[in-house]
C-alpha positions in Angstrom: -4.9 5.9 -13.9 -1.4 5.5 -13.1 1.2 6.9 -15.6 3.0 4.1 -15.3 1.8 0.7 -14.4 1.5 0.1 -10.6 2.4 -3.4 -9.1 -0.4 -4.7 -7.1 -0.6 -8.0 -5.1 -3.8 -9.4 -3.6 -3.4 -11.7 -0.5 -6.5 -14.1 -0.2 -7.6 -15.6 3.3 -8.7 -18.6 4.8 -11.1 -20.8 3.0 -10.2 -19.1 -0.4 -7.2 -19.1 -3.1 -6.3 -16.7 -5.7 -9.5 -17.3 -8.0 -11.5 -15.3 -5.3 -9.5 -12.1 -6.5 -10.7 -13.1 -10.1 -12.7 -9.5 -10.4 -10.7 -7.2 -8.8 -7.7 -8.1 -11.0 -10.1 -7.7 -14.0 -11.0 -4.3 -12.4 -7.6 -2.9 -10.9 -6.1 -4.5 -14.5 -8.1 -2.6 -16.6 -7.3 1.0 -14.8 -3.6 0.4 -15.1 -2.3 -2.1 -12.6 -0.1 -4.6 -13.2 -1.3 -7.4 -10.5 -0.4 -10.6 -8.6 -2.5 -12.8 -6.9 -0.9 -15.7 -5.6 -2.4 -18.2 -3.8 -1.2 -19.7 -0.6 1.0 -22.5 -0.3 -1.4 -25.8 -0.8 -3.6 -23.8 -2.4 -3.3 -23.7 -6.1 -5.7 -25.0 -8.5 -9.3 -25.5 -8.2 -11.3 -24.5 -5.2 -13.8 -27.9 -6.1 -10.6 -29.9 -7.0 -9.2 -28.8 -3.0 -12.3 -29.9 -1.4 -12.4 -33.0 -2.9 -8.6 -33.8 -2.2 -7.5 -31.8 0.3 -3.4 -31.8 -0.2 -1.4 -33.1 2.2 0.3 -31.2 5.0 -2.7 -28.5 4.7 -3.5 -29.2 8.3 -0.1 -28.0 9.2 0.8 -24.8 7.4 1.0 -22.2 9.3 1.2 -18.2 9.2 4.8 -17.9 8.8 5.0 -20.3 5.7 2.0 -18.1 3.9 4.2 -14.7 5.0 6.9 -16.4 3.1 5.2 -17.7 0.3 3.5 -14.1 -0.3 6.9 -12.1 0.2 8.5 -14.5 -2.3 6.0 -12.3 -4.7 6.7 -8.9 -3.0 10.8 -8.4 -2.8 10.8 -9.3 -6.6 9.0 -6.4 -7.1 9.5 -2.3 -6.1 7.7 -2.0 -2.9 4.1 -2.5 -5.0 0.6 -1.9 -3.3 -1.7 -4.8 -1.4 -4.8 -5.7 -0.6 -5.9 -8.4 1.4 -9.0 -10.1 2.7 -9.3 -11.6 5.9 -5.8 -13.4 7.3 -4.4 -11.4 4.1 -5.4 -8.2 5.5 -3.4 -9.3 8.5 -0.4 -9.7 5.6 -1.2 -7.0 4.1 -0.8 -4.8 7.7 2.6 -6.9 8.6 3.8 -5.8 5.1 3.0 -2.0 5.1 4.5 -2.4 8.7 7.4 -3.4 7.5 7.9 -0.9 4.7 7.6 -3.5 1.7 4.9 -2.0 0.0 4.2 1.3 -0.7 0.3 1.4 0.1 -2.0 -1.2 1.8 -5.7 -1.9 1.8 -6.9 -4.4 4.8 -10.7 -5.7 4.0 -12.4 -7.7 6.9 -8.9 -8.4 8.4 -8.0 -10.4 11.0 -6.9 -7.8 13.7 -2.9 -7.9 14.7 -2.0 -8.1 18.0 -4.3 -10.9 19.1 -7.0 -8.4 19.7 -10.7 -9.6 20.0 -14.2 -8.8 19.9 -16.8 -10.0 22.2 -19.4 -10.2 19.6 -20.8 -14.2 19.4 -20.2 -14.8 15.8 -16.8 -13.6 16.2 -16.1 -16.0 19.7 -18.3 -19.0 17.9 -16.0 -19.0 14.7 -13.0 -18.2 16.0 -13.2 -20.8 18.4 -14.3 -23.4 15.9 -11.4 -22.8 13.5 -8.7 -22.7 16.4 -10.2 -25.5 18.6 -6.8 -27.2 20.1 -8.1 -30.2 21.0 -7.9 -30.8 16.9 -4.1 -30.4 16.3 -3.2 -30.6 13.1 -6.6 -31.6 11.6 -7.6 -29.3 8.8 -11.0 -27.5 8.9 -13.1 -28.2 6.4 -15.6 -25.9 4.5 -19.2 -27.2 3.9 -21.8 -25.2 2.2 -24.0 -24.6 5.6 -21.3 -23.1 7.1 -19.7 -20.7 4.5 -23.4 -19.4 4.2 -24.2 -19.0 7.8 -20.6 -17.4 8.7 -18.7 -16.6 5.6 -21.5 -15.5 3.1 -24.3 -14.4 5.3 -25.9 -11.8 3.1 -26.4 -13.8 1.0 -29.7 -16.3 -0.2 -29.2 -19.6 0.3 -29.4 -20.9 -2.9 -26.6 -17.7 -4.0 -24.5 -18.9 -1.7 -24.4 -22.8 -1.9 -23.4 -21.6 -6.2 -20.6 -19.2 -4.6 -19.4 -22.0 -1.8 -19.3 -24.4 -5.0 -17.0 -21.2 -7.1 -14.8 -20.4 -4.8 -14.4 -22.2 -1.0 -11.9 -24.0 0.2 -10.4 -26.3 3.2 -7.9 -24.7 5.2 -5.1 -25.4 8.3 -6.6 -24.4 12.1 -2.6 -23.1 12.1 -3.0 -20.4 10.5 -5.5 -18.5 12.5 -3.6 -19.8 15.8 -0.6 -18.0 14.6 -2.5 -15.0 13.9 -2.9 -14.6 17.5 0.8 -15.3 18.5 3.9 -13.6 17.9 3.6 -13.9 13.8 0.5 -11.6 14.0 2.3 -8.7 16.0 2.3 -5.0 14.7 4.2 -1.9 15.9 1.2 0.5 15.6 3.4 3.4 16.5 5.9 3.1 13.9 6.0 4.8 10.9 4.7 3.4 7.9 2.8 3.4 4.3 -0.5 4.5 3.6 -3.0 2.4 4.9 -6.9 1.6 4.3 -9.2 -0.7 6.9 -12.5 -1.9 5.4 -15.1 -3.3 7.1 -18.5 -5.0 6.5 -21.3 -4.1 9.0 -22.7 -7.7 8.5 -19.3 -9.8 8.8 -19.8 -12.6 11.4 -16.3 -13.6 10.9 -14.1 -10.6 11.7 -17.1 -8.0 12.8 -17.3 -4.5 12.0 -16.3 -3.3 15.3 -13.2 -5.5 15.8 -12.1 -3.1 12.6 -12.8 -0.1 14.3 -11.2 -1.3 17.1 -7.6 -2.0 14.3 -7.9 1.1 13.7 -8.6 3.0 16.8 -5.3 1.3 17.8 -2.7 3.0 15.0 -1.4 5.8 16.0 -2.2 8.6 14.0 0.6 10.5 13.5 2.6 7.6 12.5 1.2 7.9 8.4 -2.2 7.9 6.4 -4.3 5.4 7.8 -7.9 5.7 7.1 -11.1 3.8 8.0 -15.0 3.0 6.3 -17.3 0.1 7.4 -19.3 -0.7 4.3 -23.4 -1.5 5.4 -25.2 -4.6 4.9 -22.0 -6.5 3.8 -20.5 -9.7 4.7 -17.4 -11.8 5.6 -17.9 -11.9 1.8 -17.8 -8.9 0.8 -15.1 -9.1 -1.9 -17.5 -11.1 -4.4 -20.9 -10.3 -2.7 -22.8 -7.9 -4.7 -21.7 -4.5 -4.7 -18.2 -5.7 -4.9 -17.5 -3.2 -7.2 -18.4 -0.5 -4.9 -15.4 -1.5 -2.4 -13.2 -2.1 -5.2 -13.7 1.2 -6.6 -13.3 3.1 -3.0 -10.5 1.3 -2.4 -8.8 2.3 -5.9 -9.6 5.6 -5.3 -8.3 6.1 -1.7 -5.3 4.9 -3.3 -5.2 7.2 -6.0 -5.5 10.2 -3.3 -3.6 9.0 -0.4 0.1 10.3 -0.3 2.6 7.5 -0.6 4.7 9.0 2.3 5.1 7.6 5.2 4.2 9.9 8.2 1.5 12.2 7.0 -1.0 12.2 10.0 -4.0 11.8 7.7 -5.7 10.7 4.2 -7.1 13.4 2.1 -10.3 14.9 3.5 -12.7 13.3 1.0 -11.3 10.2 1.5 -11.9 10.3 5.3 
């Protein structure tokens, strides 16, 4: 635990708000963190409540104005830790690119660098999310969807009560700016420890396309470590066995050295 408290902000993705972080800040709180999740901008409140009236402008916000919203959070504190899921483990690898936190954890992130994966689920989803023949529509979330792409591990019924908990709509924008310039990364620059989780299962961003982020860091540039996690999903942040990533996760970053340059994390952690 640390000695003294250790900032921490979690970065949702798409399709979720801050409540989706609900256990890990329970967890991470209780062993000493002081954290931060802040939702997106137009997505406070309610998941239910945001499905039912989706706010305006959502259909339009786009990567840049999340980065914003998320370093509003991160320069008014010193250089904390983050974790992000999805599009926030995009965030969370422009941040530790950028030196503004200190350590990073990227689970089931969107790859920078508009890399891809020729695996179906990834092509099918991907597509459907950045179709430009919708414009500025927003995409929205049903429950037959977030257990087919989002939550596939899970039983129907499991599923359709977590869709209920904790989805949301979302802007097409977003993940179209994730493959422009706003998703770039210097992979050979220097930079904070970092962690890339993946879930074997994830039809979203799949396991592969995470080895594939990671094969592309160089490795002399600072820690940067790597584990695919079996049998889990897109969901793997509340599926069952959450606790098992949040735990690895907290204690990579209880062992990794928070200096930039090191070539790799400690050998247990590997």
């Amino acid at each position: 635990m640390p000695t003294q408290k250790t900032d921490l902000v979690f970065v949702h993705g798409m399709f979720q708000n801050a409540k989706s972080w609900s256990n890990w800040v329970s967890l991470f709180s209780a062993r000493g963190y002081r954290c931060h999740a802040p939702s997106w901008p137009l997505h406070d409140g309610e998941p239910s409540t945001l499905r039912a009236n989706p706010p305006a402008g959502l259909g339009k916000l786009s990567l840049d104005a999340v980065i914003a919203s998320i370093e509003a959070t991160v320069t008014q504190l010193d250089r904390p830790v983050m974790i992000g899921h999805s599009v926030g483990g995009l965030i969370t690898q422009l941040f530790v690119n950028r030196g503004l936190v200190s350590a990073g954890v990227a689970i089931n992130s969107v790859a920078p660098n508009a890399m891809l994966d020729f695996d179906w689920g990834f092509i099918k989803n991907s597509a459907i999310i950045a179709n430009p023949l919708k414009g500025d529509d927003p995409i929205f979330m049903d429950a037959e969807t977030f257990h087919g792409s989002f939550a596939n591990t899970l039983s129907k019924a499991d599923a359709e009560m977590a869709f209920e908990d904790l989805a949301t709509h979302d802007s097409r924008n977003v993940l179209r700016d994730c493959m422009g310039a706003s998703g770039r990364v210097d992979v050979d620059k220097a930079h904070p420890p970092l962690l890339l989780i993946g879930g074997e299962k994830d039809e979203i961003i799949p396991a592969d396309l995470t080895q594939k982020n990671y094969d592309a860091y160089a490795k002399d540039a600072g820690v940067i470590a790597h584990r695919t996690f079996a049998g889990r999903s897109h969901f793997i942040c509340n599926e069952p066995g959450w606790d098992e990533v949040a735990e690895y996760a907290l204690a990579w970053l209880k062992a990794a050295p928070a200096v930039a340059g090191v070539a790799t994390a400690p050998a247990a952690m590997r």
